[in-house]
N, C-alpha and C positions, 0 to 999 in steps of 0.2 A: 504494500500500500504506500503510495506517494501522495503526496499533496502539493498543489501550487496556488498561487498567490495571483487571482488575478483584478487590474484596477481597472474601475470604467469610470466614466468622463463626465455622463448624465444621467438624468434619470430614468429615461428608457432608451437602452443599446443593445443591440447585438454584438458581443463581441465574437468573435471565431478563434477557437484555443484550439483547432483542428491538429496545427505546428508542435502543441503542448504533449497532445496525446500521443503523436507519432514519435517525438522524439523519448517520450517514457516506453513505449511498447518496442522500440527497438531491439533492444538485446533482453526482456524479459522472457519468459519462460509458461508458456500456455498457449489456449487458445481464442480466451474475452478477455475484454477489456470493461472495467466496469467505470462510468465516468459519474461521479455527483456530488451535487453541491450540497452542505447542510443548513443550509439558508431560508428561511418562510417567503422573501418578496422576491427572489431571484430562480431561475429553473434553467436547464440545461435539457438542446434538442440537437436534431439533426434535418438541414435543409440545404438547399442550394449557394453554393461558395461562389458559385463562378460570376454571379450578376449581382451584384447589390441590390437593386432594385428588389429584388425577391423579399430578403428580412424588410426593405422600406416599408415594403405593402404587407409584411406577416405585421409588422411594429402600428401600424395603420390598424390593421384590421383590428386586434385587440384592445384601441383604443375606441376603436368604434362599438367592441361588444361590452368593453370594461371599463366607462368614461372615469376620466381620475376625479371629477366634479359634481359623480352623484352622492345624494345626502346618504352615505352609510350609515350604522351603526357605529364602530368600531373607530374610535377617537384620533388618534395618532395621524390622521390625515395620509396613511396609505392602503388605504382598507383594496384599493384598484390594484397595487402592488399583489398585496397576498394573493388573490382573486385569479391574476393575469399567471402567476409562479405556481398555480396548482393548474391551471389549465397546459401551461408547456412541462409541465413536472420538473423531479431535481434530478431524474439519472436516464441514464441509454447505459445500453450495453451491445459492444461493439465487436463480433468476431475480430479475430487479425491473422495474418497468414503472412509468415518469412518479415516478423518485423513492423508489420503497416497494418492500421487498423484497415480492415476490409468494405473501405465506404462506395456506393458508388462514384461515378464520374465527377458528375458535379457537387458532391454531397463536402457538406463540414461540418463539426459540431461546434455548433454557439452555447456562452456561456450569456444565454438572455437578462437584463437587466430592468428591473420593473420598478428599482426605488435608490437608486445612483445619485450622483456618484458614493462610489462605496468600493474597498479592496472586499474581492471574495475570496474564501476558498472553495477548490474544487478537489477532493478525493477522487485518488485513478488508482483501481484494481487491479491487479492480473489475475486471472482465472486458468 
């Protein structure tokens, strides 16, 4: 079990720790990968790396299903955070083969941000 340290910038990002996972799954010993955050307003997924646009409009949408402006309950003023972190979840689990986690093509794993800026951590497995 590894862990890294990652900082985001704002309050809602995608960051891509894709580079993070690959270079820990390198020379370990299995055949998953387990990736997760133990975080409540943050979740970690797997989507398309290659175009930006992609997370722009996933980071869109859930503002659209999950406005940060509706009158919640829950005080703290990030009640959209939690909400938005149980819908992308805190883990994946990644085959890997000869070193690389086994994503498709265009795939990368985001460490999603829903209550930033904030350092996270992220826990990675070997299996």
């Amino acid at each position: 079990m590894t862990e890294i340290r990652v900082k985001t910038s704002k309050r809602v990002e995608a960051v891509n720790i894709t580079e993070h996972i690959t270079k820990m799954v390198e020379s370990g010993q299995g055949t998953l990968v387990h990736i997760y955050t133990p975080h409540t307003t943050c979740g970690i997924t797997i989507n398309e790396e290659a175009d930006p646009d992609v997370m722009r409009d996933i980071i869109d949408a859930f503002e659209r299903i999950v406005p940060a402006n509706h009158p919640y309950r829950h005080g703290e003023g990030n009640s959209d955070a939690h909400i938005k972190a149980t819908l992308a979840g805190s883990s994946v689990t990644v085959p890997y083969i000869k070193g690389k986690p086994a994503l498709g093509t265009w795939q990368g794993i985001f460490l999603m941000e829903f209550d930033g800026p904030r350092e996270r951590k992220v826990i990675i497995t070997l299996i």
